[in-house]
N, C-alpha and C positions, 0 to 999 in steps of 0.2 A: 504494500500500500504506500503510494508516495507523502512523504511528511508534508503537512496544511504548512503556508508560510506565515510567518511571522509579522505583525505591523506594528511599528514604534509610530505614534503620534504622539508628539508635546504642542504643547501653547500656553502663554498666558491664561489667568486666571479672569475670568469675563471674557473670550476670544469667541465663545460657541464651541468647542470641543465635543462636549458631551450631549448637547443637543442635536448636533453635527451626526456625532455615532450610534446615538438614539436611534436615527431612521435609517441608519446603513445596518444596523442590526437584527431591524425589524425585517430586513430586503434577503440579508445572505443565512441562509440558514445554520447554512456550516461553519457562521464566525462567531467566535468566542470571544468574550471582551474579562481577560484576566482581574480577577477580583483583589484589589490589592491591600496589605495590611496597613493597618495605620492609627498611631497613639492619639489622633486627635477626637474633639468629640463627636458623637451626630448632629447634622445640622436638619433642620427640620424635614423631615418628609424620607430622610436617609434609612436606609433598613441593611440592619448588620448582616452581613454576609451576599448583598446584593450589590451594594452601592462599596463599599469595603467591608474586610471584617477589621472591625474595631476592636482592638488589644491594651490592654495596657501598657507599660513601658516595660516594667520584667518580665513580661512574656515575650515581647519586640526582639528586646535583647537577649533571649537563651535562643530563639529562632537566626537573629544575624549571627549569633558566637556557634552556634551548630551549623553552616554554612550553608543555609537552606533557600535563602534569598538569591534572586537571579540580580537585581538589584534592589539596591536601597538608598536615601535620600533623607536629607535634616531638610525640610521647609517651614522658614520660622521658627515656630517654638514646638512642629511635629515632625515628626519618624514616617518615612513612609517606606514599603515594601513588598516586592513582588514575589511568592513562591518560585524557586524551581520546577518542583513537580509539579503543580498546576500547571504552567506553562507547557514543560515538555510531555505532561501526559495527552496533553489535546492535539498537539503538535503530530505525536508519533502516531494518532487514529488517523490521521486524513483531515483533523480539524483546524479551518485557518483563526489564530489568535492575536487582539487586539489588546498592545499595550498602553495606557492613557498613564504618560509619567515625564517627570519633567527634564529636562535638559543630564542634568548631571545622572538620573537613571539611564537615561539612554544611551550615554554614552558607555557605561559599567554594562549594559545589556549589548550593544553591538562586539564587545568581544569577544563572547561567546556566541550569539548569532550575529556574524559579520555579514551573514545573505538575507538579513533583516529589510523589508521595504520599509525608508524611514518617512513619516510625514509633519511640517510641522504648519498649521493653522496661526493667522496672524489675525490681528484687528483689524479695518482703516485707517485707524490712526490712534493715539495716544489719548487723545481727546476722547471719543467713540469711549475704545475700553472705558475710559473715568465714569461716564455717562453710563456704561453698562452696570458695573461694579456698583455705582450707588443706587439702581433703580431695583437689585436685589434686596435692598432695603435688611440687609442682614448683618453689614459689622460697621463702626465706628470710624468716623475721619481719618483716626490715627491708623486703626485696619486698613483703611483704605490706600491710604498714604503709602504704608508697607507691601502693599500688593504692587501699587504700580512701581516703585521702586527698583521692585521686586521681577518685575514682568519688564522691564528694560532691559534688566540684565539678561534675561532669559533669550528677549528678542534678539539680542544679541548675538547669541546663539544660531541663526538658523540657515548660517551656511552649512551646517554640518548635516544636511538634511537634504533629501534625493528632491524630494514635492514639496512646492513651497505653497500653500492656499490663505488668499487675505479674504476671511471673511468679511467683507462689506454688504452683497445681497445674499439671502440667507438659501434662494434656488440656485443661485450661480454656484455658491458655494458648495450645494449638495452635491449639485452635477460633477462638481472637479473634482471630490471625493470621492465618486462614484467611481467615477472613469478611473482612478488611482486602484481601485479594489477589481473594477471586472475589464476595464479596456484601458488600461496605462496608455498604449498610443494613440491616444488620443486628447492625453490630456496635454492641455495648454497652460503655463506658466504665467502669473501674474504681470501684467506690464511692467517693464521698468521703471515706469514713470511712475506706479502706484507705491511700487515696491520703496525706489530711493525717496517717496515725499515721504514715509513711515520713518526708514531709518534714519533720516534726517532729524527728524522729530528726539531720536534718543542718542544721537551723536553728541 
């Protein structure tokens, strides 16, 4: 049976990621989207072992010190972490599997699968994400402040990455997503001109 591939996708935090993979989920039968572990709390509507499974910190760490993680990551003041074996037991049925993790996991996950399709999802601009992040109505200025801080550095990040998608319309975007999971040749890369007004923004 040949092994399902692998998908790294990162983004900023408010980019559409997850609503993004929501409906590409709903489309491929055969994709797994890796459940990842993680010390922080639920946020509303979040269901343990769906959305992540939620651990404490000394369970976190007898899991990373027994080398069970494919990777793992400090974001802010949480832990995050993805199974080996989850990953590679889906991998080895024929089943293709979705990693949603950010910059420094992917990069600890591409060397062990280096035939990983990597993808990473942007905003339109700096601005947009702000307006996204507060209309969740879910953390604090200072939250806030920290996220996009946070999501600069990340954007930073996104040459290392095969597909680059700027979420701006939310069908364009699916489409290029799409195309990236069932017809890659056909996908087209963001303009330049869209792409350098962004980085310009975090330069």
């Amino acid at each position: 049976m040949p092994q399902g591939t692998l998908y790294i996708v990162s983004a900023p935090s408010g980019a559409g990621k997850t609503s993004l993979l929501k409906v590409i989920r709903s489309e491929l039968a055969n994709l797994k989207v890796a459940v990842s572990h993680t010390t922080r709390d639920p946020r509303p509507g979040e269901v343990n072992g769906e959305h992540y499974h939620f651990v404490p910190k000394q369970e976190f760490d007898k899991i990373e010190e027994n080398g069970d993680f494919l990777e793992h990551a400090r974001v802010f003041d949480n832990f995050y972490g993805t199974s080996k074996q989850a990953v590679s037991g889906q991998l080895d049925i024929g089943n293709s599997v979705v990693l949603e993790i950010d910059w420094q996991g992917a990069q600890q996950a591409r060397k062990i699968y280096p035939q990983a399709t990597t993808i990473f999802i942007l905003p339109p601009s700096v601005k947009e994400l702000e307006n996204r992040l507060r209309a969740r109505g879910q953390d604090s200025d200072e939250v806030i402040q920290a996220r996009m801080d946070q999501a600069q550095r990340e954007i930073s990040h996104y040459h290392e990455y095969q597909y680059l998608i700027i979420n701006d319309d939310l069908n364009e975007a699916m489409q290029a997503l799409t195309n990236v999971f069932l017809r890659p040749e056909k996908f087209l890369p963001p303009s330049r001109d869209k792409l350098n007004r962004l980085l310009s923004e975090i330069s």
